[in-house]
Wavefront OBJ file of the C-alpha trace (Angstrom):
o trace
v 47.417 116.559 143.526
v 46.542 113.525 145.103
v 43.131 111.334 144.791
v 40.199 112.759 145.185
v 38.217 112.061 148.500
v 36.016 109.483 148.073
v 33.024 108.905 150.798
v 31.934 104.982 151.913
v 34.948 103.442 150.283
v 37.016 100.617 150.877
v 40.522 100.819 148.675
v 42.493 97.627 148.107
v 45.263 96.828 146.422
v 45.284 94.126 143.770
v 48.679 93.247 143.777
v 49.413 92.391 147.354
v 45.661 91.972 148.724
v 44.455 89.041 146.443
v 41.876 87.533 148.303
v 40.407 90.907 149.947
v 39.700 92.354 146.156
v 38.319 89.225 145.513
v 35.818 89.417 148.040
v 35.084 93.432 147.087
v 34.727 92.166 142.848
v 32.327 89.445 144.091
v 30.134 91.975 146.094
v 30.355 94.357 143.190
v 29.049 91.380 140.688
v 27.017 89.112 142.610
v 26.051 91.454 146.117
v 27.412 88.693 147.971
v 30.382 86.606 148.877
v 31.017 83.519 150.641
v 34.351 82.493 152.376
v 35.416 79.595 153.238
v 36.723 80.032 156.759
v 38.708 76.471 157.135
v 41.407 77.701 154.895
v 43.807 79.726 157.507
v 45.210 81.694 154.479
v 41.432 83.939 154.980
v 41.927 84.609 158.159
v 43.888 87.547 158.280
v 42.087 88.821 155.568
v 38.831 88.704 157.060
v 40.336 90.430 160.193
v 41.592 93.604 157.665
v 37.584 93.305 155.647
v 36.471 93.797 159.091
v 38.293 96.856 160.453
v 37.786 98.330 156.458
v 34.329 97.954 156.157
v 33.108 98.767 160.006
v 31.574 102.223 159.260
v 30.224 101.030 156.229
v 27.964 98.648 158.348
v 27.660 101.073 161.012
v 25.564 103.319 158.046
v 24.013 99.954 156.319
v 25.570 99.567 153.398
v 26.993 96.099 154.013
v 25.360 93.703 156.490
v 26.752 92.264 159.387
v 28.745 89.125 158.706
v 26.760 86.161 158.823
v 28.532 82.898 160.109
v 28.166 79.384 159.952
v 29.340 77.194 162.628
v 30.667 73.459 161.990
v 29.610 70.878 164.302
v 32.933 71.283 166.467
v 31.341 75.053 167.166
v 34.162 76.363 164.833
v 33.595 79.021 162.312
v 32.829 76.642 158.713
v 31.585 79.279 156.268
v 31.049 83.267 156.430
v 28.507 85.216 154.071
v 29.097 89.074 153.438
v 25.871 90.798 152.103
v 25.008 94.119 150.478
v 21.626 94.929 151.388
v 19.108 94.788 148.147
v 19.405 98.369 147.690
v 23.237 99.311 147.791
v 25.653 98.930 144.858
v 29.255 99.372 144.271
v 31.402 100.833 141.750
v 35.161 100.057 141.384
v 37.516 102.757 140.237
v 40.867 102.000 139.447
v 43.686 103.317 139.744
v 47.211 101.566 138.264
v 47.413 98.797 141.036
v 44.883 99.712 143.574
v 41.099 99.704 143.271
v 38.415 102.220 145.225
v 35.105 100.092 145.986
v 32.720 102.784 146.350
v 29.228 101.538 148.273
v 25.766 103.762 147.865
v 22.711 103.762 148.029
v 20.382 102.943 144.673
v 18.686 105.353 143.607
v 15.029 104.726 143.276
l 1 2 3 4 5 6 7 8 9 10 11 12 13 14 15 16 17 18 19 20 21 22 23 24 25 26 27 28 29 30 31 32 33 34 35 36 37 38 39 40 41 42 43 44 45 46 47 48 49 50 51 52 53 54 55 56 57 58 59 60 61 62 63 64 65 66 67 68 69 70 71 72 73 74 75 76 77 78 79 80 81 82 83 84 85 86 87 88 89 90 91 92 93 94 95 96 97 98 99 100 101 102 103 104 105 106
């Protein structure tokens, strides 16, 4: 049987997707995460956060992706958000790790 099905997720695996589970652990511990978006290593990890977590911020549960522009109008700094009343809960699973976003409970 294979894993169970899992609504507003956003898997990742640890091993070979570094930086993209680091930006779903600091969301999980801090509700937010700044990246540095000189470094060209983050690029192509951004681009993969983006198509993962699209329906998620379609429903709410993550912001929209705030940017900060250098003074050359290039892209310095990006901030990714939960919203004050969403957490997330990591499951693991040997290598890979299910971030699943909902809503607090109030």
């Amino acid at each position: 049987m294979g894993m169970p099905r899992y609504k507003n997720i956003v898997s990742v695996d640890k091993t070979s997707e570094k930086r993209m589970y680091q930006i779903m652990s600091e969301l999980k511990l801090y509700g937010e995460s700044v990246v540095d978006s000189d470094n060209k290593e983050w690029h192509g990890t951004m681009r993969k956060f983006g198509i993962r977590t699209k329906p998620l911020v379609s429903k709410g549960l993550i912001d929209p992706v705030w940017i900060r522009l250098s003074p050359h109008k290039t892209v310095e700094k990006r901030l990714i958000k939960l919203p004050k009343n969403v957490c997330v809960e990591e499951i693991t699973h040997k290598n890979k790790s299910i971030f699943q976003f909902s809503w607090r409970k109030k």
